[in-house]
C-alpha positions as CSV (number, residue, x, y, z in Angstrom):
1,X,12.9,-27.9,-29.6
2,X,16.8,-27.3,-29.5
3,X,18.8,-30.8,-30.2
4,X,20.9,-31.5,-27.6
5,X,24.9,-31.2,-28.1
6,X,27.0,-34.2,-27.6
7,X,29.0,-32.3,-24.5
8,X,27.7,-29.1,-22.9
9,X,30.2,-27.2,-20.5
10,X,30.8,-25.8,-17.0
11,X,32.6,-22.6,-16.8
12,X,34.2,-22.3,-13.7
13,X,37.1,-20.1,-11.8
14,X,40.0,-22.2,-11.0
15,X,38.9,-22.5,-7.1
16,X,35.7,-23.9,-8.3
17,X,37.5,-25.6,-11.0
18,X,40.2,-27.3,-8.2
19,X,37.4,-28.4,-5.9
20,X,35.0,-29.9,-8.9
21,X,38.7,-31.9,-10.0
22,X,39.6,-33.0,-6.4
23,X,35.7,-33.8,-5.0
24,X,34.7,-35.0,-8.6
25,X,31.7,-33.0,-7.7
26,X,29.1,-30.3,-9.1
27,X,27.6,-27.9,-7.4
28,X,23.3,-27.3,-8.3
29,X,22.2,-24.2,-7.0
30,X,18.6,-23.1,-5.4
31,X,16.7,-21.4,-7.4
32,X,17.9,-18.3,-4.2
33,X,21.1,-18.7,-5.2
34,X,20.6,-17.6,-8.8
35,X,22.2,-14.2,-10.2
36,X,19.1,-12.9,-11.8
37,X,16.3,-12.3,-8.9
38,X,13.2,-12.7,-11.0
39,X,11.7,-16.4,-11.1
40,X,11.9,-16.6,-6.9
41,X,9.0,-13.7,-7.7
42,X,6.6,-15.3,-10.1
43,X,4.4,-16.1,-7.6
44,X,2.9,-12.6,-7.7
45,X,0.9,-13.3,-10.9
46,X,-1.3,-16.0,-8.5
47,X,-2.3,-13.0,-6.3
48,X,-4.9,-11.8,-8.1
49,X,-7.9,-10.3,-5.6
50,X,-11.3,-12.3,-6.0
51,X,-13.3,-9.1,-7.1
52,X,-11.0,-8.2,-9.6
53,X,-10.9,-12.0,-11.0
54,X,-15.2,-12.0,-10.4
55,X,-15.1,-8.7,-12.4
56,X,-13.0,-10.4,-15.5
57,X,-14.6,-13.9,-15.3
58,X,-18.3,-12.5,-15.5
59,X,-17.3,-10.0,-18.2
60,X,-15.8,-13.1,-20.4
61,X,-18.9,-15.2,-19.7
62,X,-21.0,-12.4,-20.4
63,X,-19.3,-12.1,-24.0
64,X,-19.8,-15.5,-24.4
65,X,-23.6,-15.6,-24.2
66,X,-23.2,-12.6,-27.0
67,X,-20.4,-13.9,-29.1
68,X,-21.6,-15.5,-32.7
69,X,-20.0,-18.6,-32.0
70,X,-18.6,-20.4,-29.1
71,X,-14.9,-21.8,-28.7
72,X,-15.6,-24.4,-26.6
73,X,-14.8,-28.1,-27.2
74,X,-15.5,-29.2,-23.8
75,X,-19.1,-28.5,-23.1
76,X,-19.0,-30.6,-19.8
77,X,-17.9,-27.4,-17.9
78,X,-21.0,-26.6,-15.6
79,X,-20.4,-22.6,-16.9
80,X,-20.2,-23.6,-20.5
81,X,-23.2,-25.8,-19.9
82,X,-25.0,-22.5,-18.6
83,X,-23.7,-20.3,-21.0
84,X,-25.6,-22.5,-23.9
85,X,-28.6,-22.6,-21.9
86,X,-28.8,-18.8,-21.3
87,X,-28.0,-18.0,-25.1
88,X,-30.8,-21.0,-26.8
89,X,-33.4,-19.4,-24.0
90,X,-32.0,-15.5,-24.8
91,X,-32.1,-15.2,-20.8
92,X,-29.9,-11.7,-21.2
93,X,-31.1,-8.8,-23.2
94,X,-27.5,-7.2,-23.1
95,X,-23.7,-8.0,-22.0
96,X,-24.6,-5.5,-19.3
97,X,-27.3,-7.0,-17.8
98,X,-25.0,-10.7,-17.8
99,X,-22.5,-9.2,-16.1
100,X,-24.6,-7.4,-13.5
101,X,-26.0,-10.6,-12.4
102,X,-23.3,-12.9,-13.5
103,X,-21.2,-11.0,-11.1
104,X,-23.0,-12.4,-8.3
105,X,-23.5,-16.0,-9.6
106,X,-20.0,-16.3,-10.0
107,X,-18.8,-16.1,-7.0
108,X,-18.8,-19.8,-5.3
109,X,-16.5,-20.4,-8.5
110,X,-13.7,-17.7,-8.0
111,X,-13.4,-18.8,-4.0
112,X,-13.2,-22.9,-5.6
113,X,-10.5,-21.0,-8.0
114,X,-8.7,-18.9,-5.3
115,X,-8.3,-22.2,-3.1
116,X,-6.7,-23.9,-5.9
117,X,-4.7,-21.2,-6.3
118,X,-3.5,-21.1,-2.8
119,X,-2.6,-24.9,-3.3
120,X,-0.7,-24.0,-6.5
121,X,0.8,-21.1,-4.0
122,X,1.8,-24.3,-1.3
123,X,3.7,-26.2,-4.0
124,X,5.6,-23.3,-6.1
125,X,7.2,-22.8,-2.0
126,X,7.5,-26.7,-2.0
127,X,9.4,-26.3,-5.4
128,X,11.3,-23.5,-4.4
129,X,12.8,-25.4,-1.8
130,X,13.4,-29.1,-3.3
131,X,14.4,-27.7,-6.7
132,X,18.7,-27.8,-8.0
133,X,19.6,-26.3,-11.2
134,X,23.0,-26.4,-13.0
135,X,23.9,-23.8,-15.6
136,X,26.2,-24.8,-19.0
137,X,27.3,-23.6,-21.9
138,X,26.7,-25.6,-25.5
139,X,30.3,-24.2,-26.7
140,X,34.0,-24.1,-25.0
141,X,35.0,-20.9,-26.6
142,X,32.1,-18.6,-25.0
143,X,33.4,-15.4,-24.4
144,X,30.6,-14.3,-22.4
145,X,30.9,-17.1,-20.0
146,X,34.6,-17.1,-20.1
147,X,34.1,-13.3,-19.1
148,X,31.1,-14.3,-16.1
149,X,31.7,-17.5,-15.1
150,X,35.5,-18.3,-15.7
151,X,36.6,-15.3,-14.0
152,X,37.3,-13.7,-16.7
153,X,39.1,-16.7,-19.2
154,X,41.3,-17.2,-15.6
155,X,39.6,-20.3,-14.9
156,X,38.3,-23.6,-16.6
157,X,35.1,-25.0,-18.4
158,X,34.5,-28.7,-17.9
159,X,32.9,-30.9,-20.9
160,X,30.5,-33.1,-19.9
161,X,28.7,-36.2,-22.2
162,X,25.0,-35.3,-21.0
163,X,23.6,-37.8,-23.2
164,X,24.3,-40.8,-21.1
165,X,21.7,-41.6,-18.5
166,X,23.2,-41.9,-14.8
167,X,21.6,-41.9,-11.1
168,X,24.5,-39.5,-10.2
169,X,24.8,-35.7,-10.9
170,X,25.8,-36.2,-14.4
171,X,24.5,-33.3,-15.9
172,X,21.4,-35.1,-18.1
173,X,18.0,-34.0,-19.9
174,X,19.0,-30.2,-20.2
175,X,16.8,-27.9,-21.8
176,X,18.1,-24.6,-23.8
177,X,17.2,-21.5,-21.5
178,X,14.9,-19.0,-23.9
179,X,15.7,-15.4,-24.1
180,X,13.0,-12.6,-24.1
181,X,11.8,-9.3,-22.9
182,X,8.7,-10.1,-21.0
183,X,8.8,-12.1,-17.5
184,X,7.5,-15.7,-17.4
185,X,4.7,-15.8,-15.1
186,X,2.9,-19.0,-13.3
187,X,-0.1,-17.7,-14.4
188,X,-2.6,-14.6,-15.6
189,X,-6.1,-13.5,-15.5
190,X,-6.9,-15.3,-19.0
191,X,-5.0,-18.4,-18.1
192,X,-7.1,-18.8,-14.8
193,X,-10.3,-17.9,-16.6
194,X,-9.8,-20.4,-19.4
195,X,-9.3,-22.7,-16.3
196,X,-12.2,-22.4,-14.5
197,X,-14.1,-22.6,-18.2
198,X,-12.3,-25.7,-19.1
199,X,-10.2,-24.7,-22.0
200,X,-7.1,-25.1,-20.9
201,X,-5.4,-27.1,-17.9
202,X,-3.2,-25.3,-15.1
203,X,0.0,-27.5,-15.3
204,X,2.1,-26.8,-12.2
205,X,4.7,-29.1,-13.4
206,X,5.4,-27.4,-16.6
207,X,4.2,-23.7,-15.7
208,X,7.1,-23.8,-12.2
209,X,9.7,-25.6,-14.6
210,X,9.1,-22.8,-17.2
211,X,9.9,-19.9,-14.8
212,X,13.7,-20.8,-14.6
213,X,14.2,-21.5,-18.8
214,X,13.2,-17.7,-19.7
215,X,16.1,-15.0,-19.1
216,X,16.5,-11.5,-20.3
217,X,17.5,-10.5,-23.5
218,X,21.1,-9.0,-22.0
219,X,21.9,-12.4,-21.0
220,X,21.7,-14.2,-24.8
221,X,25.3,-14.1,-25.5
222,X,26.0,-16.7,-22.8
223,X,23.6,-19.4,-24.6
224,X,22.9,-20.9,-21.5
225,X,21.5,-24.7,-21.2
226,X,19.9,-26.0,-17.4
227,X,19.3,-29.1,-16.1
228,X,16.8,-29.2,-13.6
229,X,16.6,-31.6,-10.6
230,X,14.1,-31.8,-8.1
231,X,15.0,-33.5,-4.8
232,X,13.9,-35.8,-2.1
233,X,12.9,-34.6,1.1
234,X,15.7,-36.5,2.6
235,X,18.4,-34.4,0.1
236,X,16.9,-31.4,0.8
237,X,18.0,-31.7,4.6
238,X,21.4,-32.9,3.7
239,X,22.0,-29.8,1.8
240,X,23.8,-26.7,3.1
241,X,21.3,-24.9,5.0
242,X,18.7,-26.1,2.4
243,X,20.6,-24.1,-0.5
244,X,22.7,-25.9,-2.9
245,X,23.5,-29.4,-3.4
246,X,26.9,-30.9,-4.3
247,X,26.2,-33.9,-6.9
248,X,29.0,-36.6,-7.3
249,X,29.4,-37.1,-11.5
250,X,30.8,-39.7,-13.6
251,X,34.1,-38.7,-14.2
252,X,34.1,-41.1,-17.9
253,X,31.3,-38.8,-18.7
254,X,33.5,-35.7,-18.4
255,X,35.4,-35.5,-21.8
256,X,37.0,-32.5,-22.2
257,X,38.9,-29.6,-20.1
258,X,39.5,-26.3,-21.4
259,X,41.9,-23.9,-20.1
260,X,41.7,-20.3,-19.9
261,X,43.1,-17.7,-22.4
262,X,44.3,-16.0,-19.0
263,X,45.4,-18.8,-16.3
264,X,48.9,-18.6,-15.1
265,X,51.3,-21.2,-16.3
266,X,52.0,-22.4,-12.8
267,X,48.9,-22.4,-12.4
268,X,47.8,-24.6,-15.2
269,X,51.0,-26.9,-14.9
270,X,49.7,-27.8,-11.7
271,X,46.2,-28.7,-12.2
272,X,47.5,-30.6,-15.4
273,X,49.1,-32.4,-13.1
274,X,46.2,-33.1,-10.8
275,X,43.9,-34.1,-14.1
276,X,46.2,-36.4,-15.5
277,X,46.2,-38.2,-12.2
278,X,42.4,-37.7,-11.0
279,X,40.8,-37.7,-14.4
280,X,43.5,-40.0,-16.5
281,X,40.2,-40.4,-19.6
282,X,39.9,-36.8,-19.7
283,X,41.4,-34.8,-22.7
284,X,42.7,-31.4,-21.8
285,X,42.7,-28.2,-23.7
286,X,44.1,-24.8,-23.6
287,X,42.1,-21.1,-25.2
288,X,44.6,-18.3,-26.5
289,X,43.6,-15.4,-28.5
290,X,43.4,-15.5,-32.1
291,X,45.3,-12.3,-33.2
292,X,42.9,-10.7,-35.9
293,X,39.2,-11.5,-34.3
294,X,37.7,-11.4,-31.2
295,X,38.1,-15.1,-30.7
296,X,40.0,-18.1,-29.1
297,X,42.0,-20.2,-30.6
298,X,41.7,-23.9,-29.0
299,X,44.7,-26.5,-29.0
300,X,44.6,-29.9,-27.4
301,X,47.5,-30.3,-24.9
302,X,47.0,-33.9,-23.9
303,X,44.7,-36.7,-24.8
304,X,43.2,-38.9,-22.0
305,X,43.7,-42.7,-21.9
């Protein structure tokens, strides 16, 4: 597990960056409301059609009963228990003749299965709905997310403390977003199999969680961070058409602000202006391009109170 930075950062335009000054607020967005369309789709990977899942579940069991030694440490399981029956009586002459038979057995199981999995359906939407995520950066001299999230360096990332514990919307516990090729799914044929056998436990908490910490390779540049927050029924209706929610922070945990390589000098005068009074704790900063690398050059302007 990645170890958390003392300050992770908000990348902003300088709109966004004006209205998070003035409101001392961060926006979390629905999981809707995030650039990359793929997690709001993981639910597919529960729709998996009861013969197909009867098919695959009597073919496993059926290897089982053949197999030289079994992997199961909980022998509680009722199909466990009747798998060591049928292999200590040698009820099955062959893996074919299991599954022929198994195939009907099995089938009270996979409809007990497929209602679970339309409960685990009924609380991914639940989650869907209740659930806030913030997106930050672990350095201030990103160029990616200077590039997609400030604009293009005309705008301004915010450095926030997110070890200190606070009730507001501090951003706090974040976990580093993993980068891969393959999809994250809530679940697959094996995973429901070793289910219903009983080696392994269907965890909605950390399988929904884990849908929104996996991105594409293309996006690994950014070294994204995310805090997750799950609301109350009560925030949910005080949000903006149920989509995202603006949290109030603790303006002495926000440290630092950056300037970008590219924000007009008015501009930046101006907001100075407005930190110094608004955020008198904060230290400010300002990103130029180093001459010789593809990199910023960082230079503290003014040190808070």
């Amino acid at each position: 597990m990645s170890s958390i930075p003392a300050l992770l950062y908000k990348y902003a335009d300088l709109n966004t960056a004006n209205n998070i000054i003035s409101s001392q607020k961060l926006r979390w967005l629905s999981p809707s409301e995030l650039p990359e369309p793929f997690a709001v789709n993981s639910a597919k990977s529960l729709m998996i059609k009861d013969d197909i899942l009867t098919e695959a579940l009597a073919k496993f069991v059926a290897g089982m009963i053949f197999t030289h030694s079994l992997p199961f440490k909980d022998t509680t399981n009722p199909i466990v228990k009747a798998i060591i029956r049928w292999r200590s009586t040698d009820r099955f002459d062959s893996e074919e003749e299991a599954r022929s038979v198994l195939t009907d057995l099995l089938q009270s199981t996979i409809m007990k299965q497929q209602e679970k999995n339309q409960e685990m359906l009924e609380h991914w939407d639940y989650y869907l709905t209740h659930l806030r995520i913030l997106s930050l950066g672990d350095k201030p001299d990103n160029l990616a997310l200077w590039q997609n999230h400030a604009n293009n360096h005309n705008g301004v990332a915010f450095g926030f403390d997110v070890n200190a514990s606070h009730d507001d919307g501090t951003p706090q516990n974040p976990t580093k977003v993993k980068y891969g090729e393959q999809r994250p799914v809530l679940t697959d044929m094996r995973a429901q199999i070793e289910h219903i056998l009983g080696i392994r436990r269907l965890d909605p908490k950390t399988m929904f969680s884990g849908q929104f910490l996996v991105k594409s390779k293309a996006s690994m540049p950014e070294q994204e961070w995310r805090c997750l927050r799950v609301l109350s029924e009560g925030q949910v209706l005080q949000s903006e058409q149920n989509k995202h929610t603006d949290f109030n922070f603790n303006k002495s945990n926000l440290k630092r602000i950056y300037f970008g390589a590219a924000v007009p000098a008015d501009e930046k005068i101006k907001l100075i202006n407005t930190i110094k009074e608004s955020l008198p704790e904060t230290d400010i900063y300002s990103c130029s391009p180093n001459m010789n690398q593809f990199t910023l050059k960082i230079e503290k302007i003014h040190s808070g109170k």
